[in-house]
MARMISE-225110 format. One line per 5 residues: for each residue x, y, z of C-alpha. Coordinates in steps of 0.02 Angstrom, whole numbers, plus 50000, padded with zeros to 5 digits. Layout:
X/Y/Z  ...
//
This chain:
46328/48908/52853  46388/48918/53011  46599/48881/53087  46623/48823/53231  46838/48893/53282
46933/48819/53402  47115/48942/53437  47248/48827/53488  47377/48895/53619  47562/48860/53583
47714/48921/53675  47819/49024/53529  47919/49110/53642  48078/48990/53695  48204/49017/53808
48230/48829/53848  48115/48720/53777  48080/48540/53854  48049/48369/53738  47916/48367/53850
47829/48539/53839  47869/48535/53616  47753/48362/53628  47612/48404/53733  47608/48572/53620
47588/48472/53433  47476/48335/53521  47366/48457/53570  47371/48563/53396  47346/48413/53296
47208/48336/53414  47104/48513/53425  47116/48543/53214  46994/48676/53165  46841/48594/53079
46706/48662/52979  46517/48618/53028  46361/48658/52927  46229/48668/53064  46210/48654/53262
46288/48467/53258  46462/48418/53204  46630/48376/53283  46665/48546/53357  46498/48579/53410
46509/48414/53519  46681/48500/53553  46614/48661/53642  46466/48565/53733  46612/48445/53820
46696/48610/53849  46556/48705/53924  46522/48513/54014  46690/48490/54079  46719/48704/54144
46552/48765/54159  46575/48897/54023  46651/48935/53852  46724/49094/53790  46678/49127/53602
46693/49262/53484  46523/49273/53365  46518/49313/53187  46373/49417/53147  46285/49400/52955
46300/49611/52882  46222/49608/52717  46340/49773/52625  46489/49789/52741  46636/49862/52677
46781/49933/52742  46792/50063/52618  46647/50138/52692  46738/50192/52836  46807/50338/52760
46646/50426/52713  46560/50538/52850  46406/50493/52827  46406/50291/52762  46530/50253/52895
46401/50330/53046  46261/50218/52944  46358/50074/52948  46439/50077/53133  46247/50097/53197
46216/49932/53096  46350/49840/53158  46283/49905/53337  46118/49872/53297  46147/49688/53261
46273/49641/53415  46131/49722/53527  46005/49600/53424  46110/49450/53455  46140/49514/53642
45954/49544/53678  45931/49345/53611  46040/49279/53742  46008/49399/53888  45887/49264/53957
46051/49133/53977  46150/49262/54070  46301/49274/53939  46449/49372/54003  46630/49467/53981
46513/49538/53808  46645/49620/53708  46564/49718/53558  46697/49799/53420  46625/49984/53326
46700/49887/53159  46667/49759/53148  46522/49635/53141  46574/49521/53285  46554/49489/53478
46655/49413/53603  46561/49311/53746  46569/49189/53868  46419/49053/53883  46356/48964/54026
46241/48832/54009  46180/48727/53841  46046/48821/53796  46138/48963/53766  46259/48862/53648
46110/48800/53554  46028/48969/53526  46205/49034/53460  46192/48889/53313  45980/48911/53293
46012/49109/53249  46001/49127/53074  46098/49290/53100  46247/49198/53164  46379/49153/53028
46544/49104/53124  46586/49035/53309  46783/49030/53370  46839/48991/53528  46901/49132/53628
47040/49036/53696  47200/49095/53781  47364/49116/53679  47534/49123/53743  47653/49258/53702
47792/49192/53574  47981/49227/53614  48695/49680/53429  48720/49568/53283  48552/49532/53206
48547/49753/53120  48709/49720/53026  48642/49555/52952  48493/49640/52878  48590/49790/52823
48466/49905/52929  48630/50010/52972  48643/50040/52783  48489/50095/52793  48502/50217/52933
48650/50266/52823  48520/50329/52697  48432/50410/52838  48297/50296/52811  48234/50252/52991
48055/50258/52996  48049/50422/53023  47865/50504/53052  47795/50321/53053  47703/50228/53179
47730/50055/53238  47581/49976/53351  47665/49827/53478  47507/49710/53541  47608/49613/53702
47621/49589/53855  47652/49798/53905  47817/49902/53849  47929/49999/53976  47918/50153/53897
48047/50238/54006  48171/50120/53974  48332/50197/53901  48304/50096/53717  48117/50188/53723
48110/50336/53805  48022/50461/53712  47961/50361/53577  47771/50281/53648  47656/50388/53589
47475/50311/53631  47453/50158/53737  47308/50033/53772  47251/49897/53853  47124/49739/53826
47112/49612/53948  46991/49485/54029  46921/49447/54192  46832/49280/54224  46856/49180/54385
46779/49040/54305  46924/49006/54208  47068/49085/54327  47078/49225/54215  47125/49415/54272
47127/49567/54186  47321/49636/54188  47233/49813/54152  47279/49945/54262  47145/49943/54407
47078/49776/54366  46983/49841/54230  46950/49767/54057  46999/49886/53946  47077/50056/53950
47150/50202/53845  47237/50304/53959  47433/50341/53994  47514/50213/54085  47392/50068/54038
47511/49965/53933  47656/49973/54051  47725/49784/54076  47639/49657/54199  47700/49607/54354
47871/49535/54358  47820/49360/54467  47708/49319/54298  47790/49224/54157  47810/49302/53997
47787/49506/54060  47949/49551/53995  47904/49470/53824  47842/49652/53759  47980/49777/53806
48112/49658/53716  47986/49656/53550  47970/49829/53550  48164/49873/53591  48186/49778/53412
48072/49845/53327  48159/50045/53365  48310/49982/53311  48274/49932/53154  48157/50103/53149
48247/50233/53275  48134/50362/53190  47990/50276/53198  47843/50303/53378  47793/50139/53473
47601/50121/53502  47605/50003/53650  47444/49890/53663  47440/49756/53800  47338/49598/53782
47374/49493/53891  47282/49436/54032  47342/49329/54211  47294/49153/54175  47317/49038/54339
47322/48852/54333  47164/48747/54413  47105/48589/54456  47039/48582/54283  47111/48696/54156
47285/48717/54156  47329/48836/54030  47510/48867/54083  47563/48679/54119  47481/48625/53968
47621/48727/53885  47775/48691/53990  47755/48864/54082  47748/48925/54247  47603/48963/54330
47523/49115/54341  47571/49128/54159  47519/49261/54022  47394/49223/53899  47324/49338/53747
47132/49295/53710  47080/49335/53528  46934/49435/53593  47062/49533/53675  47194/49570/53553
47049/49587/53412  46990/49726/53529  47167/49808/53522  47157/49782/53303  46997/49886/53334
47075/50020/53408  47241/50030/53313  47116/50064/53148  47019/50194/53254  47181/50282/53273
47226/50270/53092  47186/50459/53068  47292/50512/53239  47451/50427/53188  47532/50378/53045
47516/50170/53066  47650/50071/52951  47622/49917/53061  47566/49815/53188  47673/49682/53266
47596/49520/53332  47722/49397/53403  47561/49276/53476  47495/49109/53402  47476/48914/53409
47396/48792/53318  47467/48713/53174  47426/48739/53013  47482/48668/52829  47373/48811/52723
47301/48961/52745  47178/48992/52887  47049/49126/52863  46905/49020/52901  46981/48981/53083
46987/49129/53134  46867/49264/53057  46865/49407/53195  47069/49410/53180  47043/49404/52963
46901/49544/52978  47018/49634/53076  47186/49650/52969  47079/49671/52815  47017/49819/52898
47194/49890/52938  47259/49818/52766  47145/49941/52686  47214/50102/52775  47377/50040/52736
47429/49979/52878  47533/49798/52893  47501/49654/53013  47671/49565/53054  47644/49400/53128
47769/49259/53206  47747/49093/53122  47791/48981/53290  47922/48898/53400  47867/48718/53364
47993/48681/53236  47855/48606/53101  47928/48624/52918  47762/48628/52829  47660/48725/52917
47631/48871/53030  47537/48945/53178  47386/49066/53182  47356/49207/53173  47524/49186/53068
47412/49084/52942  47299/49197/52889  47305/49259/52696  47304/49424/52736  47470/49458/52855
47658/49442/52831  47712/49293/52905  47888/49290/52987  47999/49157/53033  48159/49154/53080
48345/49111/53072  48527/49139/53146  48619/49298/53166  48706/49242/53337  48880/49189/53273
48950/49141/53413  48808/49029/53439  48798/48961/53233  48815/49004/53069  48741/49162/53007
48582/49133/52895  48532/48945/52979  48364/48931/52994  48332/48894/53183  48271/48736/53239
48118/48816/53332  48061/48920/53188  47911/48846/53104  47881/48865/52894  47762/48841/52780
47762/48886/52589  47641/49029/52622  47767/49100/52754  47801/49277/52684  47986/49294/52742
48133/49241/52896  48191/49385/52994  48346/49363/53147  48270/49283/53296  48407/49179/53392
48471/49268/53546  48440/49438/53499  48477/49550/53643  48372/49710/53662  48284/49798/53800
48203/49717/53936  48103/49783/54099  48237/49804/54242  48123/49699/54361  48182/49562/54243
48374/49590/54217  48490/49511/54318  48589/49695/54318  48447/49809/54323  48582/49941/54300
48584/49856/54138  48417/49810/54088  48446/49711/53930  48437/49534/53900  48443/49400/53745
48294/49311/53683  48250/49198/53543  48095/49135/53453  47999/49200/53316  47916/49341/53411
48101/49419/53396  48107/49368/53203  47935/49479/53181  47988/49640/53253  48114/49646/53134
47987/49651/52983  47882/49754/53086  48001/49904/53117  48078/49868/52934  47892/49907/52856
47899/50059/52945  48075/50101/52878  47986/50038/52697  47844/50146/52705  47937/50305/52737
48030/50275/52566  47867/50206/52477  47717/50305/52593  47529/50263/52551  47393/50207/52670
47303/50092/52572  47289/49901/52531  47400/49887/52388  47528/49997/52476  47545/49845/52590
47552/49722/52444  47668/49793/52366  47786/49809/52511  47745/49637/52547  47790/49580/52403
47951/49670/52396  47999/49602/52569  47974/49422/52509  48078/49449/52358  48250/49544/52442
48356/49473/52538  48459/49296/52514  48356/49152/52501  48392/49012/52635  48345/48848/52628
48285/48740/52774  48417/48616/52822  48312/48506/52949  48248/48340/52916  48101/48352/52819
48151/48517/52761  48115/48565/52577  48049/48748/52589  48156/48904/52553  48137/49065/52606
48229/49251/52582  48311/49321/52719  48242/49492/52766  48380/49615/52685  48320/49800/52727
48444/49882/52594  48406/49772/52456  48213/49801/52502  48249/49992/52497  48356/49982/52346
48190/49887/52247  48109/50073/52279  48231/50221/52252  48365/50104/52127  48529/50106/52210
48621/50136/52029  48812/50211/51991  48740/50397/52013  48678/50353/52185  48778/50391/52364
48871/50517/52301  48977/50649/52406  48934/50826/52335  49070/50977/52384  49038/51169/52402
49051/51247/52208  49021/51057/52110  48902/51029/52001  48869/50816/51990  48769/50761/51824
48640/50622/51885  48498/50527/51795  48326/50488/51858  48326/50311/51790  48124/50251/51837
47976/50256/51917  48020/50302/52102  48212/50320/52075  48290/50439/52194  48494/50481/52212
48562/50509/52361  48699/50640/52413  48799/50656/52550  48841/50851/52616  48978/50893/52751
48944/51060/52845  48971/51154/52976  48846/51252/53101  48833/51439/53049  48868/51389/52845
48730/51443/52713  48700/51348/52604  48611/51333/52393  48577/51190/52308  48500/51207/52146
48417/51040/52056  48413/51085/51851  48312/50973/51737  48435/50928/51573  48259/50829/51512
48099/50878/51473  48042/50726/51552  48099/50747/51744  48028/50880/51859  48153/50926/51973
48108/50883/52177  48265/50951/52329  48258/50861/52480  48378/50912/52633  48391/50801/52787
48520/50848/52930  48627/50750/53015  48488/50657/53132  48408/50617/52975  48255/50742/53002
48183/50838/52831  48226/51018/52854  48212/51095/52694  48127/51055/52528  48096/51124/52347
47978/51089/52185  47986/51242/52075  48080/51380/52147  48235/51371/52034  48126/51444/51888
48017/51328/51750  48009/51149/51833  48186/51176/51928  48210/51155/52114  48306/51282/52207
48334/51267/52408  48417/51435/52429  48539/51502/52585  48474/51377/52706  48570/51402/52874
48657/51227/52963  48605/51220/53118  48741/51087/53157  48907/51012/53101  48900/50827/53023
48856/50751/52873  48689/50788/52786  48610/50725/52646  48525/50790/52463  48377/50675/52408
48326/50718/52221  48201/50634/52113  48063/50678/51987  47900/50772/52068  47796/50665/51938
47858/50509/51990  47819/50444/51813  47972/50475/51701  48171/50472/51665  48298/50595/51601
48458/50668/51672  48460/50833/51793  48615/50910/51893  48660/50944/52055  48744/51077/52132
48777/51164/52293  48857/51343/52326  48888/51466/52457  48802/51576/52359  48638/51655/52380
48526/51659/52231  48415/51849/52212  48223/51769/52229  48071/51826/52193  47965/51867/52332
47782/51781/52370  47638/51919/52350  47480/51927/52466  47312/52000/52438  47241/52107/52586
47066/52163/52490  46989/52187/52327  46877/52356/52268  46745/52325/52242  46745/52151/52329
46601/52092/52253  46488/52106/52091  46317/52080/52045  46276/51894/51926  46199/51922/51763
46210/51851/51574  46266/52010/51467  46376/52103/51580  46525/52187/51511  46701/52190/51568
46744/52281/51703  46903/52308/51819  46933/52255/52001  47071/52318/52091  47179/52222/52219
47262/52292/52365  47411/52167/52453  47582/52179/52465  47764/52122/52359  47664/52150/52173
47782/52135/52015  47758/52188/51839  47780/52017/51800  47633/51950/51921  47510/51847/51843
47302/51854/51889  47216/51722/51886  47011/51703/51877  46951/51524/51946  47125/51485/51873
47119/51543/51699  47219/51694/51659  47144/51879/51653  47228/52058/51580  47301/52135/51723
47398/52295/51773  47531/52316/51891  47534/52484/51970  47646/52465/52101  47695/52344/52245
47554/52368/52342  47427/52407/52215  47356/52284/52039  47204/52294/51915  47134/52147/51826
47020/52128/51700  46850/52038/51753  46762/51994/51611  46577/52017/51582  46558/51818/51545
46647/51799/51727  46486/51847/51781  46349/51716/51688  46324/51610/51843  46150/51557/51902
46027/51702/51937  45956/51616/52093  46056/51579/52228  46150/51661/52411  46283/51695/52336
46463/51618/52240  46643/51642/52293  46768/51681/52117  46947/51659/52174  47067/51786/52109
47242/51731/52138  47417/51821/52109  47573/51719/52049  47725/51792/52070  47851/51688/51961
48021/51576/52009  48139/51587/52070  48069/51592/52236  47903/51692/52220  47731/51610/52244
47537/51621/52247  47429/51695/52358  47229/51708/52330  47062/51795/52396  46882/51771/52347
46759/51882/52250  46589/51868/52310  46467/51845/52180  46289/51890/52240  46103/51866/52127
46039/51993/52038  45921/52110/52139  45725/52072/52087  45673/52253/52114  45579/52366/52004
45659/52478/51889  45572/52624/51748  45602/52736/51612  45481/52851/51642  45538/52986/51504
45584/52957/51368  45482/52803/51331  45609/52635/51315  45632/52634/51115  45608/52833/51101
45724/52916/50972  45846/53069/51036  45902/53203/50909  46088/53235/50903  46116/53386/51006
45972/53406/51073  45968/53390/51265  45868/53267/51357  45819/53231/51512  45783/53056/51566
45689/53021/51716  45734/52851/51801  45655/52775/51968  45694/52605/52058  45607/52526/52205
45665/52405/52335  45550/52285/52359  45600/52283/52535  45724/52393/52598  45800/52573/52565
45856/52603/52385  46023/52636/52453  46044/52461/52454  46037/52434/52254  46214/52537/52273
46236/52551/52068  46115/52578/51942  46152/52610/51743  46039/52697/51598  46113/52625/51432
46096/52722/51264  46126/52609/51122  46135/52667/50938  45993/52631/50818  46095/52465/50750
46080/52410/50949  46246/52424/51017  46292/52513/51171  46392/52692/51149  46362/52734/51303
46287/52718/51495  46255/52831/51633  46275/52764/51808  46206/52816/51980  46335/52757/52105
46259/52755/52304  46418/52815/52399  46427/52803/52585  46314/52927/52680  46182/53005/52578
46260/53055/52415  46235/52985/52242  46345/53031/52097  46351/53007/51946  46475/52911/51795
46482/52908/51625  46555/52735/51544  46590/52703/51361  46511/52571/51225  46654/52463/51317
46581/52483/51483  46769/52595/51527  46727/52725/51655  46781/52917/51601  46932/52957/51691
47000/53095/51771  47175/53182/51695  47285/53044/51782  47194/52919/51683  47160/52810/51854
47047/52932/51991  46854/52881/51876  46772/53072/51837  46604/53101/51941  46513/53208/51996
46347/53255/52088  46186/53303/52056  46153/53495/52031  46354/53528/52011  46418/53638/51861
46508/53511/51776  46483/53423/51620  46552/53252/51596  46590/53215/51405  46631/53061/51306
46676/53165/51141  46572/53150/50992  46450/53035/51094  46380/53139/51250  46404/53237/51360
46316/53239/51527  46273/53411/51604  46258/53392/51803  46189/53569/51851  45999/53558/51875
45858/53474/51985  45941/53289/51978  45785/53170/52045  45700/53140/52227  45690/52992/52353
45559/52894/52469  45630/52763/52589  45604/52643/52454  45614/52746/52282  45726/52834/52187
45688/52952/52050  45844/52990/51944  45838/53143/51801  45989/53172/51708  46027/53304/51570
46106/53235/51432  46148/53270/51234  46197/53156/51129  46195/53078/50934  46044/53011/50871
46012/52843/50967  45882/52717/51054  45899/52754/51231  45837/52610/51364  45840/52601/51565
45903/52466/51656  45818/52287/51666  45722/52254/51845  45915/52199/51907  46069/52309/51938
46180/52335/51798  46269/52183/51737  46425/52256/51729  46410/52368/51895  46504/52297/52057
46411/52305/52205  46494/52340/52391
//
């Protein structure tokens, strides 16, 4: 099925409204009511062709039918490519259709499955409804933009107070442009873009930089030109939205294009503006939606502010305008908010769009100007519906404005009202929200959604024909839903006190307030008095920015922040709550001039040997690790389970490996084992390296005397000739090869092992039944020797290993090992066609 949209232009923003301009607007919103069609004919069908009759074209935004799309699929590399090509693939399909009816302004969007256009003749119009791949049509027509005491009234200063300001967030402002280097907003745009349309047809110019539609680059979302109605509609939007969130960035995104009154179409006097006048097209500002979730990896996004709409509208909306509802579902599910003004025309049961749609927050708005009315009225202008999410301050609200627009430009600030000044509000407050309650996914924004439309005090609508009520956006009381703001909560904590405090649920955090001075060190020290609560320090300094924080380094599960330095006088503030997020108990607080004797954190500079050889019956063996600030009390770790280690000194520790460690696959490259060291709290840490695992070598190996099996008197002496070939390279490369002598029950007393040093030596070890290398005196330095020296090596009452004599010989692939040894009566055996099990490798 096929819908036919029609977006209806209404002025929201007021600064004097006319009896004439409010009933043109609701004549024409109740006259143009969206409809739904099931084929080519039907009511707005006829609408479009009179359209295209009347102007010669009509601008539309196309649904396109994408069997499998999903959102989701964004965030995985290699579905998101496959589905961005599809989406691609099927506005090109659509475009190649109509390239015979010369469609243009073609607007395509990576995300989703939709594309703007403008059509010229009927034919085009009627392939759009023939296309079986066509499932929605809108009209792309123009919106307008919709139009201190009002921070005290919502308690935001409370919640500066808190230092909760927004602080690391993001909020996105699609408008008319934002000064940036005005006073209120220096410093704090970030990104900037801008979408706008050029068609002569319709009066239309792009307010782009350069003329161009669309651009991404610095500078391209400053405010339109002064002699146009409505440019200073953005600066003021954004001003409010940094106050409510001073620590929050501005992405500035302007969407508005030049719309000039003809003999035909007069979108400005239709709507009691001015002409030229500024218009937002949906194409345009779903363009900017695009872009904002493009960015949703670059910045952290807590919302986008959207103070645009007309149209009126008793229930939800989402079949009116799919491109707009494809859109915020896409930015709902990284978390990110769309705030939306309701409307100026004073309806009270129903709302504008985009406002309507299911899947924003909806703001209206009410009185904060005193002198003007009682606090907490709801305005005349503001429209309401009972799917409006919430009312927010929008009657003369004075904030920022472009200079070209002040009557002081010295003093570039001026008072506006309207529900585009309500939405800001909610816009910089979800940014405020989201720093207490972080996430970046869809039921992030529920929840804060529903939290918002819960707090605050509820008003009721006083007009005639009033019967809705509303709550009052109260930032505090929203905040105080999150952290609970119980009796252990904004505390003042002094040098040497210890404070008792409880973490009471799910999300609780206790506040403390901290007076220092620059130069002063400073300890606090969380301490769990539950088994329940894990202990978590945050410190924040006076401009509310986290400087220091702790999880474990008090010891066990307390938090420690130890000697931190104030780098400035004023008041501070503790943060505590429970790591796990998922329990109560009771913990204290304290804070001291005193600082606490810490562990220190250990790092690994190398392991000998780094690497070993994979195999199925290897035996333990040791590695040693090389690094710096060792204890005796450091802990190694193998994959994360716990070996036997040995500290000999800072610098220098042995673990245990065992042989199991080692029974990984025989074929692959090779496998990285991470060995970690913990060093234990207070203070210390982890640091970790990896052990290379390689496969086991697929030479050729031989016993060539004594035969494999062959029984050895005690006493006697033996020699046992040995050879191994590379298949491929020098034997060099096999670095360590073992004979094992096992008893005749089968188990291994001992094992002789060839060890390739650097150069062209080979020497030789003797290991026990254990697979422990003989040792020289100091117990550490392993005993070896070489071939054809006068030593014997001796493992007592087992054997003893006589080095003098003719030891072997060596081709470039070969070697031929012959060591002398005497020993107990045993089975003696050569190594299997791999290196030892047990034997690193370099």
């Amino acid at each position: 099925m096929k819908i036919v949209h029609l977006l209806l232009a209404i002025v929201l923003t007021i600064t004097t409204m006319t009896p004439l301009g409010i009933s043109v607007q609701m004549a024409r919103a109740e006259g143009l009511a969206p409809a739904a069609v099931t084929g080519p004919a039907g009511v707005d069908a006829t609408y479009l062709a009179e359209e295209l009759a009347k102007y010669g074209s009509v601008s539309l935004i196309v649904g396109l039918d994408m069997p499998g799309y999903d959102p989701a699929l964004f965030d995985q590399v290699h579905a998101a490519g496959v589905q961005e090509a599809s989406i691609a693939n099927a506005q090109q399909a659509l475009l190649d259709q109509l390239a015979v009816y010369g469609v243009t302004n073609i607007q395509t969007y990576e995300y989703m499955p939709f594309v703007a256009l403008t059509v010229t003749s009927p034919e085009a119009l009627t392939a759009l409804y023939a296309d079986p791949a066509v499932t929605s049509i809108e009209e792309d027509a123009p919106l307008p933009p919709l139009l201190s005491e009002s921070l005290p009234l919502i308690k935001a200063d409370q919640a500066h107070n808190l230092f909760y300001t927004g602080a690391g967030k993001t909020v996105v402002i699609l408008d008319t442009g934002t000064e940036k280097n005005h006073p209120a907003l220096a410093g704090k745009v970030v990104s900037e873009a801008c979408y706008s349309t050029n068609d002569s047809s319709r009066g239309v110019s792009s307010l782009c930089p350069g003329g161009v539609t669309s651009s991404v680059a610095s500078n391209s979302a400053l405010p339109c030109p002064s002699n146009i109605s409505g440019c200073d509609h953005g600066t003021h939007v954004a001003a409010i939205a940094a106050g409510v969130a001073p620590g929050a960035s501005i992405i500035a995104m302007q969407v508005f294009s030049r719309h000039t009154d003809g003999s035909g179409r007069k979108p400005c006097a239709d709507y009691g503006d001015t002409s030229p006048c500024t218009r937002a097209n949906p194409s345009d500002y779903v363009a900017a939606l695009n872009r904002v979730y493009a960015l949703r990896n670059t910045f952290d996004i807590a919302a986008v502010n959207m103070s645009i709409g007309g149209g009126k509208y008793t229930s939800t909306c989402d079949s009116s305008e799919p491109a707009t509802k494809t859109a915020v579902d896409l930015l709902r599910s990284a978390g990110i908010a769309t705030i939306v003004a309701t409307g100026n025309n004073g309806y009270v049961n129903a709302i504008a769009k985009p406002a309507c749609l299911s899947n924003v927050i909806s703001v209206g708005s009410i009185n904060s100007a005193t002198f003007i009315a009682p606090a907490d009225l709801m305005t005349n202008h503001t429209n309401i519906s009972s799917f409006t999410t919430l009312l927010a301050p929008g009657v003369a609200i004075e904030a920022a404005i472009p200079a070209s627009f002040a009557t002081d430009p010295a003093n570039p600030y001026g008072r506006r009202s309207g529900t585009s000044m309500a939405a800001p509000h909610v816009a910089g407050a979800v940014a405020v929200l989201k720093q207490v309650q972080p996430g970046n996914n869809s039921n992030n924004v529920t929840s804060i959604a529903s939290i918002l439309a819960a707090s605050g005090p509820p008003i009721a609508d006083w007009r005639e024909g009033g019967s809705i009520t509303k709550r009052r956006l109260d930032l505090y009381a929203a905040i105080c839903r999150i952290v609970v703001c119980d009796s252990d909560d904004f505390r003042t904590l002094s040098l040497n006190q210890t404070l008792n405090g409880s973490i009471s649920w799910f999300g609780d955090r206790d506040h403390y307030s901290v007076y220092g001075t620059a130069g002063q060190r400073v300890t606090f020290r969380m301490e769990a008095r539950s088994s329940t609560v894990d202990p978590y320090l945050e410190l924040y300094d006076p401009q509310g920015k986290l400087v220091a924080k702790n999880d474990n380094g008090g010891g066990d599960l307390n938090a420690l922040i130890n000697g931190y330095l104030l780098n400035q006088s004023g008041r501070y503030q503790v943060v505590t709550y429970s790591k796990t997020n998922v329990s109560s108990g009771a913990y204290t607080i304290s804070m001291s001039s005193r600082v606490e004797a810490v562990n220190p954190e250990p790092t690994i500079s190398g392991f000998a040997p780094s690497s070993a050889t994979a195999t199925k019956t290897g035996q333990d063996f040791w590695v040693m690790i090389g690094g710096n600030n060792f204890m005796p009390t450091s802990q190694v770790y193998w994959n994360g389970q716990r070996r036997s280690s040995l500290y000999y000194s800072p610098t220098l520790l042995y673990v245990r490996i065992l042989g199991s460690d080692l029974n990984v696959p025989l074929v692959f490259t090779s496998i990285n084992a991470l060995i970690s060291v913990t060093n234990p709290a207070p203070g210390g840490g982890t640091t970790f390296g990896f052990f290379r695992i390689q496969p086991a070598f697929l030479g050729e190996s031989e016993l060539v005397s004594p035969e494999s099996g062959s029984v050895v008197t005690t006493g006697i002496k033996q020699s046992f000739v040995i050879s191994w070939t590379h298949p491929t390279d020098s034997w060099r490369t096999m670095q360590n090869m073992d004979l094992r002598l096992r008893s005749p029950e089968g188990s291994t007393l001992a094992s002789i092992r060839v060890v390739e040093r650097e150069g062209t030596n080979s020497v030789y070890r003797l290991l026990n039944g254990a697979g422990e290398q003989l040792t020289e005196e100091d117990g550490e330095t392993p005993a070896e020797g070489l071939g054809g020296e006068d030593r014997d090596l001796e493992i007592p009452g087992v054997l003893t290993l006589h080095l003098a004599g003719r030891w072997g010989s060596t081709t470039s692939s070969s070697a031929s090992m012959a060591p002398r040894a005497r020993c107990r009566t045993m089975t003696c055996w050569g190594s299997s066609p791999s290196p030892p099990p047990n034997a690193p490798t370099r």
